[in-house]
Every structure is written in structure tokens, then in C-alpha cells.
N, C-alpha and C positions, 0 to 999 in steps of 0.2 A: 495703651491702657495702663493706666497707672495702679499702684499697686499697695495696700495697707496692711503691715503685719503686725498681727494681733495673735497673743500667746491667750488661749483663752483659757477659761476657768471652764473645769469638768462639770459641767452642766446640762449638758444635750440641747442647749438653748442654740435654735436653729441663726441659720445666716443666710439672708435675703439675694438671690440671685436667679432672677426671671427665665432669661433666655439665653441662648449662649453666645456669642460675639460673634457679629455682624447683623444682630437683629437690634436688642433694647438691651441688651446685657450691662448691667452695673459691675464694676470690678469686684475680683472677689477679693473676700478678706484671707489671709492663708496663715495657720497656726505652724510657722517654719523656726527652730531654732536656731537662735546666732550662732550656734557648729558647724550648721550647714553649708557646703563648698561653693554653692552656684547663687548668681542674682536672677532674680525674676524680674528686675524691673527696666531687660535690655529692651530694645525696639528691634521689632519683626526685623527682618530682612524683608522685603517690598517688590515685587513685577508686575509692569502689565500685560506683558504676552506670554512667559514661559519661565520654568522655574525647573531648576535641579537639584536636590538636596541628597549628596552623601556623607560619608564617613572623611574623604580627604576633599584639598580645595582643587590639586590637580584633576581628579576625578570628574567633579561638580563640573569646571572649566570647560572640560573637555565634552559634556554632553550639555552646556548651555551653548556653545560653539557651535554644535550638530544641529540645534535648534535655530540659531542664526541665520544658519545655513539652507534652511527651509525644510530642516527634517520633523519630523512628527516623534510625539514623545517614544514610541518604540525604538525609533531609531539613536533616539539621544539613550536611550536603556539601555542598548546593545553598545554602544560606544565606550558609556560610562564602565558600563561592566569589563569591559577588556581593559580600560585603563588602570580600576582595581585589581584587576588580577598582576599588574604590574605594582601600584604602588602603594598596595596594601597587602602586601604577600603573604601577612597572619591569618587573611579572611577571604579577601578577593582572590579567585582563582580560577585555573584552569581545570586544576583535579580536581573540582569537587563537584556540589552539587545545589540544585536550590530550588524555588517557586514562581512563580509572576503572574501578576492581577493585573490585565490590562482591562481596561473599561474607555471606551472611544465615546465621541462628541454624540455619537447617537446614543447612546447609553445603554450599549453591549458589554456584556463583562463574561470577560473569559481567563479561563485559569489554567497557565502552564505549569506540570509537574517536570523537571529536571533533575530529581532527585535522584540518590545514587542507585545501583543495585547491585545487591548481593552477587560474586561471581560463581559462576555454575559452581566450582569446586566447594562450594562452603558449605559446612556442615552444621548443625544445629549446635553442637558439643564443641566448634572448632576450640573453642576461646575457655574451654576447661582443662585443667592439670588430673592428673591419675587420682586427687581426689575429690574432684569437682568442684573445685575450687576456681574463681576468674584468675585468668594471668593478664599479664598486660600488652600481650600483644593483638587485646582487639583496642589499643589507645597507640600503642607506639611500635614504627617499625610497617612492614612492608602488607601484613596478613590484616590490619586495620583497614588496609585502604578496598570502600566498595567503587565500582564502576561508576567512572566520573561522567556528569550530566551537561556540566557546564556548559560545553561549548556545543551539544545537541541543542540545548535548549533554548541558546543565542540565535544558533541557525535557524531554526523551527519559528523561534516568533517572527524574525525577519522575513522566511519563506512567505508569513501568513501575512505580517503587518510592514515590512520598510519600506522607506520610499526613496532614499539615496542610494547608493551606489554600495555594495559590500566593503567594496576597497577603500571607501570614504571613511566609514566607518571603526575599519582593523586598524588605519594608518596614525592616530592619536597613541594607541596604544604602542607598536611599534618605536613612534619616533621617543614617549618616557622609554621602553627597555634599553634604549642606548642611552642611555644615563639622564637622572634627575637628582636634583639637589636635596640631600635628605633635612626631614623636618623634625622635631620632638617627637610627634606620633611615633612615624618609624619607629626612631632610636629605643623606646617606652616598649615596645612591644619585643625589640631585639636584645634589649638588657635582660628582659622577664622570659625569654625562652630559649638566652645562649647554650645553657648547657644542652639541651636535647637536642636542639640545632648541631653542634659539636660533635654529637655521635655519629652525624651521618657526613661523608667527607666531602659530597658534592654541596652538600648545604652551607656548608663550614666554607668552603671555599668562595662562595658566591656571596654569600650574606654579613660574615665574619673574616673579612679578607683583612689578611696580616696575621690570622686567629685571635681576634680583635674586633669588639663592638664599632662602626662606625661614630663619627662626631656630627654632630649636627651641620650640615652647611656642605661634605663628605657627598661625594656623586656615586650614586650605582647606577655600576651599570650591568644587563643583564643580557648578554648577545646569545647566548642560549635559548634565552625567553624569545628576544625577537627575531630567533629566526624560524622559532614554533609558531608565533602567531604570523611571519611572513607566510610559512606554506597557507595557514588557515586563512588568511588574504586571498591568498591564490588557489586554493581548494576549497574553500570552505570545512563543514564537517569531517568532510570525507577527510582530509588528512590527518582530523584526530583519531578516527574510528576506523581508519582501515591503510593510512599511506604510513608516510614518512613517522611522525611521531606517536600513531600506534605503533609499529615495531620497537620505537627508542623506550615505549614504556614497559612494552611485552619482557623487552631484555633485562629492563628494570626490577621487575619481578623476578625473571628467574633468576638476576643476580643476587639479590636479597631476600629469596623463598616464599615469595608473594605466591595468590594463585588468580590474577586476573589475565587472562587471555586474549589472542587474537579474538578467538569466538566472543568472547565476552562484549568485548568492544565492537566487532561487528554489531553484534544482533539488540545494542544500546538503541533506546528511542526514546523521544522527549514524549510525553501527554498531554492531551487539552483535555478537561475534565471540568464539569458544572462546577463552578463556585458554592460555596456556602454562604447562604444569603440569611439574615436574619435581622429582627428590627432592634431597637431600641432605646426608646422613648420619642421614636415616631419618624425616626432616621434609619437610614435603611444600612445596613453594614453588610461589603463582598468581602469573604475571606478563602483563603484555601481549605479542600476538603482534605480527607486523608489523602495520602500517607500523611499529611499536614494535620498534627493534632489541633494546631491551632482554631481553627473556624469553629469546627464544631465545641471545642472544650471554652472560647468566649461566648459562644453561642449563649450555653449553658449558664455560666457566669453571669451574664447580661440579665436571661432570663430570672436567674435567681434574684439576682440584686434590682429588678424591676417589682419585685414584690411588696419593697419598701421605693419612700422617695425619700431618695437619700440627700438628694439637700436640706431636706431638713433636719440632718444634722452636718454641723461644719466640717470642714474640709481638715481631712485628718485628725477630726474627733475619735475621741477611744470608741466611740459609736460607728464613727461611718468604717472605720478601721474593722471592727471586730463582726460588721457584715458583710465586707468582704473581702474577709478570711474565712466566714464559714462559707463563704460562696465558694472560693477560690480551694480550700479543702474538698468538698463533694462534689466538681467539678476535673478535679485533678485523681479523685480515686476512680471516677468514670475515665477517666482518659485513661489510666494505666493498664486496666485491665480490660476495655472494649478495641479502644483504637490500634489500627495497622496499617498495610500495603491494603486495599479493596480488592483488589487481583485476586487476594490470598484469602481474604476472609472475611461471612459476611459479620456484619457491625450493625448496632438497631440503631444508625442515623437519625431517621426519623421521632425517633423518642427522645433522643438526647438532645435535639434542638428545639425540642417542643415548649410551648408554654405550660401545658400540662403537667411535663414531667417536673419543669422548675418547680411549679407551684408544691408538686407531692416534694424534693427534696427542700424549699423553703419550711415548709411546714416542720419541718425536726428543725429548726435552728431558734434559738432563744437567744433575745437580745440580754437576758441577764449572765449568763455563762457558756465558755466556750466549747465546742464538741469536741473531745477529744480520737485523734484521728482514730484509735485503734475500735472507736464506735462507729466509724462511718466507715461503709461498707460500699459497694460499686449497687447502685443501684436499682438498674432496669430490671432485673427480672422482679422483683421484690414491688414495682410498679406494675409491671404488667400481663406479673401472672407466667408466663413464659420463662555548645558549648562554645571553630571558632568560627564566628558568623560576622557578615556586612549583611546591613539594609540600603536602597536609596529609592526617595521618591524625584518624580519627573511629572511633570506636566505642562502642555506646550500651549500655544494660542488659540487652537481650536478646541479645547477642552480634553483633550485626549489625557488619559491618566495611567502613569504605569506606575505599578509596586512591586520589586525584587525582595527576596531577601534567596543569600546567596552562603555558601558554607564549603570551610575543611573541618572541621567542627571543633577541635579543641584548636589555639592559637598555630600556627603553620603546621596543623595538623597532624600527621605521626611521624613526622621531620626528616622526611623522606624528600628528595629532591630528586625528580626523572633524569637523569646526564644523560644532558647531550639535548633535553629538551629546557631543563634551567625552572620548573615549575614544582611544587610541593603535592605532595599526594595527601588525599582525607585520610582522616582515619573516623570516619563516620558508621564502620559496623559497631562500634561502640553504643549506637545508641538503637540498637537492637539488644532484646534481653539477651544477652550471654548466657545467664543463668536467671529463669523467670524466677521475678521473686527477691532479686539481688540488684542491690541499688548499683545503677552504673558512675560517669566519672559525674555525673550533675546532681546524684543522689537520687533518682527516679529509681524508682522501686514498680517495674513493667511485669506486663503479664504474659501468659504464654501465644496471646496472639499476635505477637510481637517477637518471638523467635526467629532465630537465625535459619531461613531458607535460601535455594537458588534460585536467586532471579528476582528476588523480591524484596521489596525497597524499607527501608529500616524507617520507622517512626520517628518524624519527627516534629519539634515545636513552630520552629519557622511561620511567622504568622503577616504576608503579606497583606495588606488592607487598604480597600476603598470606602469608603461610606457618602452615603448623598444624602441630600436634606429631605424634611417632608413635602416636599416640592417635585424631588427625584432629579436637583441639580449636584453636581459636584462641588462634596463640601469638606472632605480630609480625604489625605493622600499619606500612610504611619506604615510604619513596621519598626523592627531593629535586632540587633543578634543578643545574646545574652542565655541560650542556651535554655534551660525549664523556665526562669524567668519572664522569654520572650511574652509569653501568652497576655500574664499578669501586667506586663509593661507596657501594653499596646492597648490593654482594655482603661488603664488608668488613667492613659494620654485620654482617650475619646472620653470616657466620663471625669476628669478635670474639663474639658471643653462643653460637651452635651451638660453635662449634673452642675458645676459649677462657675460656669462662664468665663473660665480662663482663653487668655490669645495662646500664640504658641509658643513665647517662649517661656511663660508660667508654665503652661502643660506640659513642657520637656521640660524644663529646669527641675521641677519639684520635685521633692524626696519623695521614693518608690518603698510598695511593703509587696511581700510575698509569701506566700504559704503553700507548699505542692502535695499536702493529704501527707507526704511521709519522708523524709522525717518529721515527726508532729513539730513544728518550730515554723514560729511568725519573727521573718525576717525582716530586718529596716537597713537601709543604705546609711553607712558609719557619718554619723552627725544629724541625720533625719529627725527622729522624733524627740521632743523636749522630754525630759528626766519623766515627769506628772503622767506625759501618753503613754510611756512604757509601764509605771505603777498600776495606772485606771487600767489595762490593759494584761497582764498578771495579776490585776483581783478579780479579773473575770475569769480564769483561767488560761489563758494563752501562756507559752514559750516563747519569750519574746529575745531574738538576738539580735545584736547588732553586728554589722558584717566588718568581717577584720580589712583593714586600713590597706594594708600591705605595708610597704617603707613610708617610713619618716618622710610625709608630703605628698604620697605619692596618691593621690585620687585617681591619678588612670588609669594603675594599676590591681587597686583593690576597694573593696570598700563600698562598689558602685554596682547598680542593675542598669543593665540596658544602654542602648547607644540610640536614641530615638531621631528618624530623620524626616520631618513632618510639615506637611504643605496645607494649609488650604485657602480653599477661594471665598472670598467674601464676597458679599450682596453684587458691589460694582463690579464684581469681575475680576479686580485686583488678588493677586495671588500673594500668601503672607508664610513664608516658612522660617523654618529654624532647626539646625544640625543641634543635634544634643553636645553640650560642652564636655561631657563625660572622657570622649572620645576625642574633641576636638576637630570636627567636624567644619565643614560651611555650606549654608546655601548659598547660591549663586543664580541670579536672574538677570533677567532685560526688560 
């Protein structure tokens, strides 16, 4: 699909785009500044039977292989994901935790929670100093880390869905731990996290061997890793949750004053939980429910911004912009203060995916000026009376669709390394309020239903997605990590596609905006919007930033939301993806 870029004049003068691509779709026109880092006018990447799109190419490889092989998309899920936990050690892991939407050729959609859990010992107060004040050891260090899901959660969908052999499956990952050849990715992520890595000497040793960044081209290797995931080969779960590398973690702790336990890790278990299903604009969207804020806080968004039709104003217009952000504002103050673990506590779901409710929070939003957050309030009862993260998507020939999105949550997470096991521990109680009311490392300003308990799984954005056509075929396969961002980044991919008939690599390429209720601030990715959209856009009243760069060139590192990894099927059946450049990503098909 070809592609015309047009700087347009502040007018609200709409831009003509019928349907969305694979039906009658005209190209859209897109108002992108010559700052901006990515091109939109690459060509899909192209399969007829089966597609994998992550974060690395080794990755991708290794679950388009599994598919070859005559595995079905869960099976290339579980594959890919062990391979990340290898060679994306910032975000793919073992310690951590994550989601998965699977939806099969029959068009069941089921939703795995693997997400962490608080360890018995934890206290609601752990993470405050004698003045109550946050310290930093719910980000860095051993007492960060909640109960890792990961490899429950790989086991659990296999239990329900594989169809290869376990050992098929574990043995890709194994053979990258004994060494693979490092790429720029890596090196980008180990230059921007050497020094916390440095604190801890097992990490230092493994990652920063010489006490020294590797060079690109540079083999790691990681024989600790592969001989944790050989036992998981050869035990499955049970070796992380109760054999051989639960005890090497158990030790982990009490050498560095953790409080996660045998019992802890015993009494782990992955969940299947309804999806959060919701329409629109006549397409049907599965997303994760809690503890996954995601589903229901797009829901919401969706809802709102269905109020208007936003095509009819252009694609990053100070209009289409400035509606949602107030979407993305009274959606984000409802998520801070309702959503949590469900276990823990109940949530008015039902009203917060409503159309109704959209419709009462659309009604306060004016297209002449913007709401300032400290007026928007969390609003159900007043209605009714009453960080570091992978994504990848998979889908295989039989239509089978699986969405991960998987987390240590800040970059190799609280730079904690298990010895002896060779894998990074989360530091994901972080995104549990410490202190309700106190913005954590993403700036999320959480409520008290969202407190630090035992047993109970810390809130978070993680927003794995399927969506099917008004037909009720498979038609995107999105997610990506990026921390509060996530939500906003995954709603903008589907309407560029559904609102303005973008393919997918317009839809991933384009510059992203974001807004999360608090801090009041409308965020844009460094070179995103032209000079005119930031003006038209602070005389409405917005706060408008632009996001810092990081180093001299360095877009990988700063500057950017989201890592989008996004598939879908067009009319003939042909599958069309595309790894966000952000990250440096590939899809990979047959």
C-alpha cells in the first residue's frame, strides 16, 4: 500500500478512508514530520501458512521452525518464549511473569494469567522507610522480585494446547544458551543497563564478561541458563517450582535477603480466566482481564472514542489527538483506582466496559478544550449511584492465534541473577502501589486496591490481543511491552488499522501519543508530531512533551513508546506482519 505524506493545515478537514485494508481501503494520507525515525512505506512481510513475529530474529526463527515442524501456534508460543528468555535477557525470561490469548481455528478464546505473585512474606508497608517514604528496593535488588509465573504458564498452556513433544520444544532454547552471536539489540540494551547489572556479581560475570560490554558479533554464552532449562526439559514445571532450580533460587534469596520461598514457589499456579471481549466499530477485540489492566482500560477507551468518528478527522490531527487523550485520561484514572488481582478484590467490570458508561464519561469531554486531570475523577460511582516487557505474536495454518506479552518489568529487572541457575529475577512488586497515591517507576499514581498483599498478583498493563472481523474471522494478532504506555500503544495500532486503513507496517511505524490521567502531560515519541500539532494542541490546553531522545542517535534507547509485534490475516487467508523497528524486531513466516 502505497503511502502520501501530507503536512496538513489545522482545519479539521476530514480525510477520506472507507474500510480498513483487505477490504476497499484507499491509502491513508498520514501528517508525519520529516524528524520522524521510521518509514512507512516498507512492504509487509508476507506468509501463506504460518507467521511469528517477536522482538529478536533468533526468536521468531525458532517458533517459525516449530511450525514447520507441524506444530500449532501454541506450540511455536512456548518455543519462541524459551528462546527469548535466552536471547533477550532484558525482557524474555524465566523469573518473571506474563499473559496469553490464545484463540483456536474454531474461535475459542482463552486467557492465561502467569503473572507474578506477591510472596507470603510481603507486607503492604514492605517498600517504605521509618518515614514512609518509597525506597528502592521494590525496583532493584532481591525484595523486588514477586513469584515468577513464566515457566507455570508455558507448562499450563502446553498441558491444555501442545502438540509436539515437550523436549521439541525446550531444545531451540537450550542449543542459543550455549552460545549465540550477539546482535546490536543485545549490545543497546546492555550498554543502558551496565551499571545495575555491575552491582550484582553473578550478572556481571555472565553478561559483562571481562567487566566489559560485549561487541557485536561477541558469543554468549550461558551454561547456567542451559542447564536450568535442561532440567525444565526433563521435568517440566516441577523443576522450577519445587526440584533442582527452586532450591538454587530459594538460596538466592536468603543470600541477598529476598523473601520468596520454597512454599512460595510450591503453591505457584498459572490461571485461565474469561477474556475481556469488547467491540469496536463492529470488530470484535479479546483482551486480558485483570490483574491485566489492559482489556478492560481499552475497553473503555474504545468505548469512549466510539462516541465520535474519528476519521473524520485526519490521522494525527490536533483533533483526533486531543480525543484521545481525553479518552486515554478518564480511562487511565478508572484503571488506577478500580483495577487489581480479582482474587483480592471486587471491581465494577461490568460498568467499565459498558457503552453506557463511555457514553456518561464522553459527555464531560469538549472538543474545544482540554480536561485537566486534577478534574477528572475515577468515575463509577458518580455513574451509578453506588516497564521491562516482550510481546510476540504467532499464528499458524490452521488459523490458530496466540498473543503473549511476557515481563521482568524494568530492563533485566532488579539485576538480580539466580547462580547457579544463570537467569534474572523481576522486580515486578513495583508495580504494586508501595505507597497508594505515589507514582511508581512509570509514573502511575495506583490506588489502594492495588496494595501490596500475600499472594496476590500486582497490577498490571500487559495487554495481549486478538481481534476478529465483523464476520468473526481472524483479523490482528498486537501486543508489546512499554510499561503504562502498553494500553495506549496497542489501542492506536488497531484504530490506525480499523479508523484509518493503515497495513501494518504504517500501523507500527507511526508516531505514538500518550496520556495516563497523572501526571497531567500529553506525551509524543521524540520527532513525532510537526511543530503546528504541538501549538493547536497547547491552545487547547494540553501539556504537551516530547520524549527525551536518550544519546546522540540513539532511538532504541529513548525517545520511543512501545515495541509492536503485529500480524494479520487478510481476506485470502494470506498473513501480513511486521516487528516494530523500535526495537528491531522481525517477522518471520512460510
Amino acid at each position: 500500500m502505497g503511502l502520501t505524506l501530507v503536512l496538513f493545515a489545522l482545519t479539521g478537514c476530514g480525510v477520506a478512508v472507507e474500510d480498513p485494508p483487505g477490504t476497499t481501503a484507499a491509502a491513508p494520507e498520514l501528517s508525519i514530520p520529516s524528524t520522524w525515525a521510521f518509514s512507512t512505506d516498507t512492504l509487509p512481510v508476507v506468509a501463506d501458512q504460518g507467521m511469528v513475529v517477536s522482538t529478536d530474529e533468533y526468536a521468531s526463527e525458532v517458533g517459525v521452525a516449530v511450525l514447520r515442524d507441524g506444530g500449532n501456534a501454541v506450540d511455536a508460543a512456548i518455543a519462541t518464549g524459551f528462546a527469548l528468555a535466552v536471547v533477550n535477557p532484558e525482557a524474555g525470561n524465566l523469573g518473571g511473569g506474563g499473559f496469553m490469548i490464545v484463540r483456536n481455528a474454531e474461535g475459542g478464546v482463552f486467557a492465561l494469567d502467569h503473572r507474578e505473585k506477591a510472596p507470603l512474606a510481603a507486607t503492604r508497608d514492605m517498600f517504605l522507610d521509618e518515614e514512609g517514604n518509597v525506597t528502592d528496593a521494590a525496583t532493584v535488588g532481591h525484595l523486588a522480585a514477586g513469584v515468577p509465573g513464566t515457566v507455570a504458564g508455558l507448562w499450563e498452556a502446553y498441558r491444555r494446547f501442545g502438540s509436539l513433544t515437550w523436549n521439541r520444544l525446550l531444545q531451540p532454547a537450550i542449543d542459543l544458551a550455549a552460545g549465540f552471536e550477539l546482535r546490536e539489540r543485545q549490545i543497546a540494551t546492555l550498554v543502558a543497563s551496565q551499571n545495575g547489572i555491575r552491582q550484582n556479581e553473578e550478572a556481571a560475570r555472565i553478561f559483562l564478561p571481562q567487566g566489559r560490554v560485549p561487541q557485536v558479533g561477541d558469543t554468549l554464552r550461558q551454561f547456567e541458563l542451559a542447564g536450568t532449562l535442561t532440567r525444565i526439559q526433563a521435568l517440566g514445571a516441577a523443576d522450577f517450582y519445587e526440584g533442582e532450580t527452586a532450591d538454587l533460587l530459594v538460596a538466592e534469596m536468603e543470600r541477598g535477603g529476598g523473601i520468596i520461598t520454597g512454599e512460595d514457589l510450591a503453591g505457584y499456579s498459572a490461571v485461565w480466566r474469561d477474556p475481556t471481549e469488547f467491540d469496536y466499530r463492529g470488530y470484535t477485540v479479546y483482551s486480558m482481564p485483570p490483574p491485566s489492566s489492559g482489556g478492560v482500560t481499552m475497553a473503555e477507551i474504545t468505548n469512549i472514542v466510539e462516541e465520535w468518528t474519528l476519521r473524520e478527522y485526519p490521522w494525527h490531527s490536533p483533533e483526533a489527538i486531543h480525543l484521545m487523550t481525553e479518552a486515554f485520561r478518564r480511562a487511565y484514572a478508572d484503571r488506577n483506582e478500580y483495577l487489581a488481582d480479582p482474587d483480592f478484590v471486587e471491581m465494577p467490570l461490568t460498568d467499565l466496559v459498558s457503552q453506557e458508561y463511555a457514553a456518561h464519561r464522553a459527555a464531560t469531554i469538549t472538543m474545544d478544550q482540554a480536561t485537566p486531570s486534577e478534574e477528572v475523577r475515577p468515575g463509577v460511582e458518580s455513574y451509578t449511584d453506588e516497564t521491562n516487557t516482550t510481546h510476540y505474536s504467532v499464528v499458524d495454518s490452521d488459523g490458530n492465534a496466540v498473543s503473549v506479552t511476557t515481563s521482568i518489568n524494568s530492563w533485566y529487572g532488579g539485576k538480580v541473577v539466580v547462580e547457579g541457575a544463570g537467569f534474572f529475577l523481576n522486580n515486578t512488586m513495583d508495580d504494586f502501589a508501595a505507597k497508594p497515591g505515589t507514582p511508581n517507576q512509570f509514573g502511575l499514581v495506583q490506588g489502594e486496591n492495588n496494595a501490596v498483599s500475600p499472594e496476590k498478583r500486582m497490577l498490571s498493563a500487559m495487554t495481549p490481543t486478538v481481534v476478529t472481523d465483523p464476520t468473526g474471522d481472524l483479523f490482528l494478532v498486537a501486543g508489546t511491552p512499554g510499561g503504562s504506555t502498553i494500553i495506549t500503544t496497542v489501542f492506536q495500532t488497531i484504530s490506525n488499522i480499523i479508523d484509518y486503513g493503515m497495513n501494518v507496517v504504517e500501523a507500527v511505524n507511526a508516531p505514538r501519543v500518550h496520556h495516563q490521567h497523572l501526571p497531567d502531560q500529553l506525551y509524543y515519541e521524540h520527532g513525532g508530531l510537526p511543530g503546528e500539532t504541538v501549538m493547536a494542541l497547547e491552545a487547547l490546553g494540553h501539556t504537551v512533551v516530547e520524549r527525551d531522545p536518550g544519546p546522540p542517535g540513539s532511538y532504541f534507547t529513548g525517545g520511543m513508546s512501545g515495541d509492536v509485534q503485529l500480524i494479520m490475516r487478510m481476506p485470502d487467508g494470506r498473513l501480513e506482519g511486521w516487528s516494530d523497528p523500535r526495537r528491531g524486531g522481525r517477522a518471520v513466516g512460510y
